[in-house]
N, C-alpha and C positions, 0 to 999 in steps of 0.2 A: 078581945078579939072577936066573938061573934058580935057583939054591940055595934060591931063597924061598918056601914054599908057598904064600903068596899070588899070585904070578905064576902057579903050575901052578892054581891054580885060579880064573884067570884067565883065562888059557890055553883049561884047559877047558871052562869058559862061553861062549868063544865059540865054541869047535869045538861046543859041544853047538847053538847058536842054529842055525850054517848047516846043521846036519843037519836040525832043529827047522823050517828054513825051506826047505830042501829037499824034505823030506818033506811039508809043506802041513800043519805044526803048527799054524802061526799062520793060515791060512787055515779050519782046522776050528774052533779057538779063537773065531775073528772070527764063524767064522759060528753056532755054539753059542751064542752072548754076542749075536746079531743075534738068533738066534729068540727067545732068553729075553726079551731085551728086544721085541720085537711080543707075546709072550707076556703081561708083566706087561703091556704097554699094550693089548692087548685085555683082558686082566682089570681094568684101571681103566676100561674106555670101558665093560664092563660094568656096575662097580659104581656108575660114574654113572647109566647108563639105569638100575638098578634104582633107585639113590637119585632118582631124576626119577620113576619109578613110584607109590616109594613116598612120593612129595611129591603126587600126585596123588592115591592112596587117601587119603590121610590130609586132602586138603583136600577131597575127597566124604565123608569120614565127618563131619567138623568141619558140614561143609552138612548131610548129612542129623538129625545129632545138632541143629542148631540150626531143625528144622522139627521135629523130634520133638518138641523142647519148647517151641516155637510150637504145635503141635496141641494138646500136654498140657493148655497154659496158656488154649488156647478152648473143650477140655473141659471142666477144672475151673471155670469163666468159664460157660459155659453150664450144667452143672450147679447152679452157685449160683441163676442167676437162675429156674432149674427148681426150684429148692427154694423160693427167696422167693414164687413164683408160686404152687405152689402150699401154702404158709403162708400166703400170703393169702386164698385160694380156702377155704380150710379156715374160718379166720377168719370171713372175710363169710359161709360155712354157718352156722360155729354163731353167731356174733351174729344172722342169719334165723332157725335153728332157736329159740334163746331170745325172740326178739321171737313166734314166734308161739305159743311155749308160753305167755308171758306173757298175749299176748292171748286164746287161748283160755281161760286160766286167769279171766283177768278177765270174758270170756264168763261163763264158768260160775256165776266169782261173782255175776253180776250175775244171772243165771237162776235164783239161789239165794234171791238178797234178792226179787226179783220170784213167785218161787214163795211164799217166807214172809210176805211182802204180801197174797198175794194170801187162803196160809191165814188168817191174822190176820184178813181182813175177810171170809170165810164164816167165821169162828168168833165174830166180832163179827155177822154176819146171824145168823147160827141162834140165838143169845142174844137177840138183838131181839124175833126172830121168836118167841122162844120167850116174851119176857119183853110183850110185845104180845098173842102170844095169851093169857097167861094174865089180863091185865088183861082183854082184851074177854070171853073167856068168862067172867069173873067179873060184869063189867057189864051184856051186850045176852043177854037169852035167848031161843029160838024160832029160827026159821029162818030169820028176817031176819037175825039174829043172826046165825046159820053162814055164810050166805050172805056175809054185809059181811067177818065172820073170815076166810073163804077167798081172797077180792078183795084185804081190808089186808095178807095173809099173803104172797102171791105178787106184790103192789106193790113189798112189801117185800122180798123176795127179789129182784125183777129190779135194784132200783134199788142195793141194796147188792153186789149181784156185778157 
């Protein structure tokens, strides 16, 4: 049994422990292995408040993203009915502007046919007049004659205009 080098290094491991334990190996060990460990676990209690942080930005951006396009959508929404508004307004202009070109237009014509009337019937008087007097100056002579010609002449004129 001591001939065997397994026993000597057997042997040795435990002579190396009590020196190891002696000397506050395992005591420095433990306590190396104690910080690390508070170490990793304040860097997880870390990475959780961050990940809690960033569960809270991200559900303010989700909110404000979902007003964004709340706003957008009574923009666009208000816009339209600013455009039908005023498509309509446009509309009821020019169907008013066409209705009173028309009617002026019709005005006019009607001021047109009323003015051609009216020439028509001085140009129908002066012919009368004209064709009246030359009958009576052919008929009545003397100045009773001229006299009656100028009375039938200007009868004639007042009643035909």
């Amino acid at each position: 049994m001591f001939f065997n080098p397994e026993t000597w290094v057997a042997v040795a491991f435990v002579i190396l422990m009590v020196v190891f334990g002696y000397l506050g190996v395992f005591k420095s060990a433990m306590t190396a292995l104690d910080h690390r460990a508070a170490r990793i676990k304040a860097e997880l209690d870390d990475a959780a408040r961050l990940k809690q942080e960033a569960a809270k930005v991200l559900a303010d951006y989700k909110a404000r993203s979902a007003t964004a396009e709340r706003e957008a959508a009574d923009i666009i929404a208000n816009a339209r009915a600013e455009a039908e508004r005023i498509a309509a307004d446009a509309k009821a202009k020019m169907e008013d502007f066409v209705a009173r070109r028309t009617k002026t237009a019709e005005s006019k014509i009607a001021l047109a046919e009323a003015q051609a009337l009216a020439d028509v019937r001085a140009a129908a008087a002066e012919a009368a007049v004209q064709a009246a007097s030359t009958i009576l100056s052919q008929s009545v002579r003397g100045q009773v004659a001229d006299d009656l010609l100028a009375k039938g002449i200007s009868e004639v004129r007042q009643k035909l205009n």
